[in-house]
C-alpha positions as CSV (number, residue, x, y, z in Angstrom):
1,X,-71.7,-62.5,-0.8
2,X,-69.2,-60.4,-2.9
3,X,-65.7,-59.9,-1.5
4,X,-64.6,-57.2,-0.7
5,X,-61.3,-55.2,-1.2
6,X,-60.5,-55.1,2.5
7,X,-61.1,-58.9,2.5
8,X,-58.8,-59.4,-0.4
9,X,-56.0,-57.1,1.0
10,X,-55.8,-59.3,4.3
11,X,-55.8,-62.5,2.6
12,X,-53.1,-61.6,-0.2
13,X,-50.2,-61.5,2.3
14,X,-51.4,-64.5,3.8
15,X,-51.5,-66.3,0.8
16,X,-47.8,-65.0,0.3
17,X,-46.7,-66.8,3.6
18,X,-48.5,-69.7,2.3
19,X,-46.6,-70.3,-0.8
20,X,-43.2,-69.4,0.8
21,X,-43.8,-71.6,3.2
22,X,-44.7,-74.1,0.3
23,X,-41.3,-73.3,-1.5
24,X,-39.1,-73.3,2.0
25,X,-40.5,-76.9,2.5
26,X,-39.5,-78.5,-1.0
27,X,-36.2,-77.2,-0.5
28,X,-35.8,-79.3,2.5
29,X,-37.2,-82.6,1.0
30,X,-35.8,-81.5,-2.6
31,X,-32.5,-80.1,-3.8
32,X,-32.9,-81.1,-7.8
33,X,-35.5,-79.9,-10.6
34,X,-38.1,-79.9,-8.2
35,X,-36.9,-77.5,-6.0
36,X,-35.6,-75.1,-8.7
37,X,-38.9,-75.3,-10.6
38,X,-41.0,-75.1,-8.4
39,X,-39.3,-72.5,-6.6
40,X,-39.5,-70.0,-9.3
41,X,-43.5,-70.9,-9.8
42,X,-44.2,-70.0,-6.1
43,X,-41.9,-66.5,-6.4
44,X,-44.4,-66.2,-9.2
45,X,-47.5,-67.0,-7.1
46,X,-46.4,-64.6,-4.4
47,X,-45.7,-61.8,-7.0
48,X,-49.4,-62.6,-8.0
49,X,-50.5,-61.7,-4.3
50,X,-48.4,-59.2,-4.6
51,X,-50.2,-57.6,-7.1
52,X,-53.9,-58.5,-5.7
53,X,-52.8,-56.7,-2.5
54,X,-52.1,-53.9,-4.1
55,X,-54.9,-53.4,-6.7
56,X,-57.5,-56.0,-4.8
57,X,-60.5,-55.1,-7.4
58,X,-58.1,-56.2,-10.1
59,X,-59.6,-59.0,-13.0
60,X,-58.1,-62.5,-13.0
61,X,-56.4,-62.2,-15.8
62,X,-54.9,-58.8,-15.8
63,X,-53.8,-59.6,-12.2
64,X,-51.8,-62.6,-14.0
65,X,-50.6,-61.1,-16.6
66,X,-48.9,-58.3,-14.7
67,X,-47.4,-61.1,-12.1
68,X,-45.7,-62.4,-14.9
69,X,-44.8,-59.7,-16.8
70,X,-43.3,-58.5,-13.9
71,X,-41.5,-61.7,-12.9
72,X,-39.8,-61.7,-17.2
73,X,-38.7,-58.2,-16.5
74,X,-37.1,-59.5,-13.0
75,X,-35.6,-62.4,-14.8
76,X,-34.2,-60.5,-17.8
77,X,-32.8,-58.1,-15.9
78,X,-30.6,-60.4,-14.3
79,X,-28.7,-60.4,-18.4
80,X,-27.8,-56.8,-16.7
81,X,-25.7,-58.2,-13.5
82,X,-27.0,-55.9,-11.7
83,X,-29.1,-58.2,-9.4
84,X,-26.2,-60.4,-9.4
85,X,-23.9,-57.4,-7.9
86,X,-27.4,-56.6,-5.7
87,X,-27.5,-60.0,-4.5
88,X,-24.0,-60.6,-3.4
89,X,-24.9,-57.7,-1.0
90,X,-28.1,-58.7,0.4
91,X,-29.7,-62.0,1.0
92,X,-33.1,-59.8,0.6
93,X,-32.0,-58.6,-3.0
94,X,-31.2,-62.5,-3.7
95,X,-34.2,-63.7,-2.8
96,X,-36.3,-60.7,-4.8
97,X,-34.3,-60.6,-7.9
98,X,-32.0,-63.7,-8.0
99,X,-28.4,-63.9,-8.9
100,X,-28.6,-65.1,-13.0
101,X,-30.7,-65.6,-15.9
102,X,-32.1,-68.9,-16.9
103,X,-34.1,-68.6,-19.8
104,X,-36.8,-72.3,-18.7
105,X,-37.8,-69.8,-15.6
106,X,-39.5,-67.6,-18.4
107,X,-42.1,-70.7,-18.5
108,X,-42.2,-71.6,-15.0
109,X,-43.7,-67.9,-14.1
110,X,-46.6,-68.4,-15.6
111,X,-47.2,-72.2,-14.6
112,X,-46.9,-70.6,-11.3
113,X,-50.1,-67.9,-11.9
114,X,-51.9,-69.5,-14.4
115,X,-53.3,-71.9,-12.0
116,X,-54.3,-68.4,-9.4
117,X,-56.2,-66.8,-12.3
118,X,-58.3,-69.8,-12.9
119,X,-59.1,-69.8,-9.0
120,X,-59.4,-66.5,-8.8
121,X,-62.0,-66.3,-12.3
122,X,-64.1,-69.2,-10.1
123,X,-63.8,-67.3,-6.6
124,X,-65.2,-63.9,-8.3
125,X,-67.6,-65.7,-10.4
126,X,-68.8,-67.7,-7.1
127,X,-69.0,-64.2,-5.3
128,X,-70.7,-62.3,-7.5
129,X,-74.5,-62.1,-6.8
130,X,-76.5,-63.8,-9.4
131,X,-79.9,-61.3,-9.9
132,X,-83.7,-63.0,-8.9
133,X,-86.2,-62.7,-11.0
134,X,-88.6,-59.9,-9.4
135,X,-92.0,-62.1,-8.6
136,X,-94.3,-59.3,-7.3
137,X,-94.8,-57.4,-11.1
138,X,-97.0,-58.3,-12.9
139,X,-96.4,-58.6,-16.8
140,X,-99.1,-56.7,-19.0
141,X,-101.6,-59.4,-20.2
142,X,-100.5,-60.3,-24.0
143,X,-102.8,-58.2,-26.3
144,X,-105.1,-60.3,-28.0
145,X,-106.9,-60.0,-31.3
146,X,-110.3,-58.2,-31.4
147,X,-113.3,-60.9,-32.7
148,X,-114.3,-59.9,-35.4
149,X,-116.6,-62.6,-36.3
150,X,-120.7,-61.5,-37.2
C-alpha cells in the first residue's frame, strides 16, 4: 500500500514530538557529552520532519541532505552573533538557532538524519507496489523452423 502525502504530513509532526521528547528525557538523566550530542542529532532529526512535512513526496536522500544543510547554515550562522543576540531574547530563538558555534555539531547533524534516510529508503521501498506478472496473456508460440526434410 503506497503512502501517501496526507499520511506523511500527519506523521512528520508526530515524529517531531517524538524526538523532542527523546532529547527532553536525556537531559534529565544526562548533563555531559551525551546530552550535548545527542541533543544536536535529534534538533537534526526534527529538522528532517520538518522538511518531510513540508515537501512529503520528497526522496530519502534529498530530504536528508537539505535537513542538514539547513542545520550547517543554522550552525554557522551562529559565527554572526546574531542568534546569540536572538536568543538572549527568546527562549524560542534559543532553542531554534542556539546561542554559539561549535564546529563537532557540524558532524552530529548528519549522525542525526543519516539513520531517517536509511528508514525512510526502506519504508518507500516497502510501500511501493512491486508489479505481478499478468497470467491471463498468452505469449505467441515460439516460431519454429519449417521441415524441410524429403
Amino acid at each position: 500500500m503506497p503512502i501517501t502525502a496526507r499520511t506523511v504530513r500527519l506523521l512528520m509532526p508526530v515524529a517531531a514530538l517524538l524526538f523532542l521528547g527523546i532529547a527532553l528525557l536525556i537531559r534529565v538523566v544526562d548533563d555531559g557529552a551525551l546530552r550535548q550530542y545527542s541533543g544536536t542529532a535529534l534538533y537534526a532529526s526534527m529538522v528532517w520532519a520538518g522538511v518531510l512535512f513540508l515537501r512529503p513526496r520528497m526522496a530519502p536522500v534529498p530530504a536528508g541532505t537539505v535537513a542538514t544543510v539547513f542545520c550547517w547554515l543554522v550552525e554557522c550562522a551562529q559565527l554572526t552573533g546574531v542568534p546569540a543576540e536572538l536568543s538572549a531574547r527568546s527562549l524560542a530563538a534559543r532553542l531554534a538557532l542556539g546561542v554559539q558555534f561549535d564546529p563537532v555539531d557540524l558532524a552530529w547533524y548528519p549522525a542525526g538524519v543519516a539513520p531517517l534516510v536509511v528508514l525512510h529508503h526502506l519504508v518507500r521501498a516497502q510501500a511501493r507496489p512491486t508489479p505481478q506478472p499478468q497470467h491471463d496473456v498468452v505469449p505467441p508460440p515460439a516460431a519454429r523452423p519449417l521441415d524441410t526434410r524429403p
